[in-house]
C-alpha positions as semicolon CSV with decimal commas, in nm:
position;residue;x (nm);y (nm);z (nm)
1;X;17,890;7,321;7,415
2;X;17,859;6,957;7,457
3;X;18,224;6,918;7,409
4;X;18,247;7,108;7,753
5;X;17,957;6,930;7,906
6;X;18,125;6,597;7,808
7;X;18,449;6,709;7,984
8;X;18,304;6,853;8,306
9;X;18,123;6,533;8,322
10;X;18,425;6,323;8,310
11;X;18,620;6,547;8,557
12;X;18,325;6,508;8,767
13;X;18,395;6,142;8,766
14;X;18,706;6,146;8,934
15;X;18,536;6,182;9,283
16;X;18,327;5,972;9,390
17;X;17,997;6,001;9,626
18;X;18,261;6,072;9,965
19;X;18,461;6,277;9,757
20;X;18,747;6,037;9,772
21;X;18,997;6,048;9,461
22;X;18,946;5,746;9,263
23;X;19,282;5,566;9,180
24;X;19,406;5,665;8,878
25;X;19,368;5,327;8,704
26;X;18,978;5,333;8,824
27;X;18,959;5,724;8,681
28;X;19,051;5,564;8,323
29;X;18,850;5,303;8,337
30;X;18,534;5,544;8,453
31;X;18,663;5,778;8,146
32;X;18,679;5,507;7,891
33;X;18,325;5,383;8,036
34;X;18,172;5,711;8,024
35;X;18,267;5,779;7,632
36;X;18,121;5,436;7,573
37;X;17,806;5,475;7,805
38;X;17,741;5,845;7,570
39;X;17,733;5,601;7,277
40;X;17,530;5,359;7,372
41;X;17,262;5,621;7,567
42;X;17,247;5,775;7,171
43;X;17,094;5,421;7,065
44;X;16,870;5,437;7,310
45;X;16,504;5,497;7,143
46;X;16,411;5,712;7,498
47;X;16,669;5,781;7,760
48;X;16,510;5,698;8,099
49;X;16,681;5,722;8,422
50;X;16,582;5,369;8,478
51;X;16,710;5,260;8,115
52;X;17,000;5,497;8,225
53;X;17,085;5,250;8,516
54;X;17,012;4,958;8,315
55;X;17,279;5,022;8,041
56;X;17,514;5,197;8,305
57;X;17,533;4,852;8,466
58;X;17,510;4,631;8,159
59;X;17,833;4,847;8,000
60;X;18,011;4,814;8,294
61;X;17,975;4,402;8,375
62;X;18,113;4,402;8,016
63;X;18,388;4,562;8,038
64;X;18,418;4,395;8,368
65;X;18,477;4,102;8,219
66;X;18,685;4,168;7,957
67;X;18,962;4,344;8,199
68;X;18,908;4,150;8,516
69;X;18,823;4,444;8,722
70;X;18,747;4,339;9,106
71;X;18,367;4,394;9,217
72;X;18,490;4,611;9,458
73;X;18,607;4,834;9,189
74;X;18,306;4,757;8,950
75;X;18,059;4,900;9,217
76;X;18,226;5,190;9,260
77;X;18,230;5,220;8,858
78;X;17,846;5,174;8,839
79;X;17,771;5,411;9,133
80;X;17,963;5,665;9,014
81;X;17,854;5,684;8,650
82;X;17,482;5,651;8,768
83;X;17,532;5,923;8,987
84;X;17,583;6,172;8,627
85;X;17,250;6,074;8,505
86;X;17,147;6,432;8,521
87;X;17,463;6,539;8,304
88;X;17,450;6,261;8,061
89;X;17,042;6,322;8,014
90;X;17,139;6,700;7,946
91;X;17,364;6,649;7,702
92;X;17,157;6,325;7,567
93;X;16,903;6,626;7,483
94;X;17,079;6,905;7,386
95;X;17,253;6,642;7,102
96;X;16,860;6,527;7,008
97;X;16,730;6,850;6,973
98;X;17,078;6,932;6,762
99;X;17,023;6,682;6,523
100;X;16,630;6,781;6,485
101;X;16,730;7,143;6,369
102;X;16,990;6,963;6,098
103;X;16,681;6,794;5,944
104;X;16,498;7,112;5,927
């Protein structure tokens, strides 16, 4: 199930807010981002929407910097991975309460 979530989520991401298509090369970054922003929300002690927004744009000034993306292209990144806070919290919880039936 979350394998499904995780892929509707990143189709999602190929649109963003105007439902303009994304370039491809911004539709890998927001892919590879996405995967990395899942890992990183799992860290987190309590996933917040605010603490949401706070790692979505603290992941994505990183990788800014390490492949020179334009802030043109690295607002578009953060707005459109903020804007799947609802999807990323769902499957955030669905995972937690997973892993609290393994220790059962």
């Amino acid at each position: 199930m979350g394998g499904l979530l995780a892929v509707g989520a990143v189709v999602g991401f190929a649109m963003n807010k105007q439902g303009q298509e994304l370039s491809e090369e911004l539709q890998k970054d927001l892919k590879t981002l996405a995967k990395h922003l899942k890992k990183k929300l799992h860290q987190l002690e309590d996933a917040t929407k605010d603490g949401f927004d706070q790692l979505v744009s603290t992941v994505v000034d990183e990788y800014a910097k390490e492949n020179k993306l334009a802030s043109g292209a690295q607002k578009i990144l953060i707005t459109a991975l903020k804007e799947k806070w609802q999807e990323m919290e769902e499957e955030y919880l669905e995972e937690k309460e997973g892993e609290k039936k393994k220790k059962k």
